[in-house]
N, C-alpha and C positions, 0 to 999 in steps of 0.2 A: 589945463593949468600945469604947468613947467615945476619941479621938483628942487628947482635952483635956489632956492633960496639959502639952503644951508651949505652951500661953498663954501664960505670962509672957515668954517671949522671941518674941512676934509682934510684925514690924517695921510701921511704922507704915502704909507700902503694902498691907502682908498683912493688915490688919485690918477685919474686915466691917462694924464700927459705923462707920467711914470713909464719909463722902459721895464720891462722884466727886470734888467740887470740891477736897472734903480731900487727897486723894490727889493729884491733879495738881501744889498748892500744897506740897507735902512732896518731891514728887519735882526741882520746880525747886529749881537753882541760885540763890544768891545771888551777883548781879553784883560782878564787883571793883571797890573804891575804886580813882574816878579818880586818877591821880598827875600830878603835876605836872614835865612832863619837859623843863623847860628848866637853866639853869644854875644857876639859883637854889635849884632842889631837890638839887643836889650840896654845896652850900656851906650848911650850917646849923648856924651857931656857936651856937643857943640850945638843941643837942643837947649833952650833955656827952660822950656818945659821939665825937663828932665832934671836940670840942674835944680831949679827950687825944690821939686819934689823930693829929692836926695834930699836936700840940704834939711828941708821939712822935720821928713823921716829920721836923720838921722840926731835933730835936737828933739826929736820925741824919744828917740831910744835913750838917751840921756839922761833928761829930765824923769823917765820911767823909773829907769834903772836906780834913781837916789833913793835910798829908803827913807830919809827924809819929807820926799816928794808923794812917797808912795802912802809912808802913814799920814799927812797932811789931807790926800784925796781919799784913803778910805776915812779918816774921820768928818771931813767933811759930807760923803754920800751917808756916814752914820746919822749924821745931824739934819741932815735934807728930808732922809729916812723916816726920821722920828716927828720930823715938823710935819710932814704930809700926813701921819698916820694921825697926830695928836688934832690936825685940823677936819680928817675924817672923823672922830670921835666928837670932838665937837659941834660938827652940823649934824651928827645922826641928835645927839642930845637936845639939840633946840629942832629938829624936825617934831622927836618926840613930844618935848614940853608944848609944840602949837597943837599938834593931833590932841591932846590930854585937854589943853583951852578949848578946844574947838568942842570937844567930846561934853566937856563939862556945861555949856552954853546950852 
């Protein structure tokens, strides 16, 4: 019984009609595109990617910067703060009042 069966999934290394040359050329690496790594390549407004993100960033520095904006979102995390804790406090107190019925039964 012949061993042929699994041909179709023979990788291009594993394959005997391959010349040497074939195989060596298949087993390199393609070299990575060079980059350009000065500052120039950080800043490239003819990316739209780039351009939203700037634009993003720079109506967040903004809006940060109001103090306005600033007491508005720490008083709101004050208030989120206090709803979270006050609704922990809460189910601890009906956990306890069911254990107390459950206990009294």
């Amino acid at each position: 019984m012949s061993q042929d069966y699994n041909n179709d999934y023979v990788y291009n290394y594993q394959d005997p009609q391959l010349t040497e040359q074939q195989r060596v050329d298949t087993l390199q690496q393609v070299e990575p595109v060079q980059q350009d790594n000065t500052v120039k390549s950080w800043v490239n407004f003819s990316d739209s990617r780039y351009l939203k993100g700037f634009l993003i960033g720079a109506g967040v520095a903004l809006v940060a910067s109001n103090p306005k904006v600033q007491k508005a979102v720490v008083s709101g995390a004050v208030k989120t703060w206090s709803a979270v804790q006050g609704g922990i406090e809460e189910a601890k107190e009906k956990i306890h009042d069911i254990k107390a019925e459950a206990q009294s039964e």
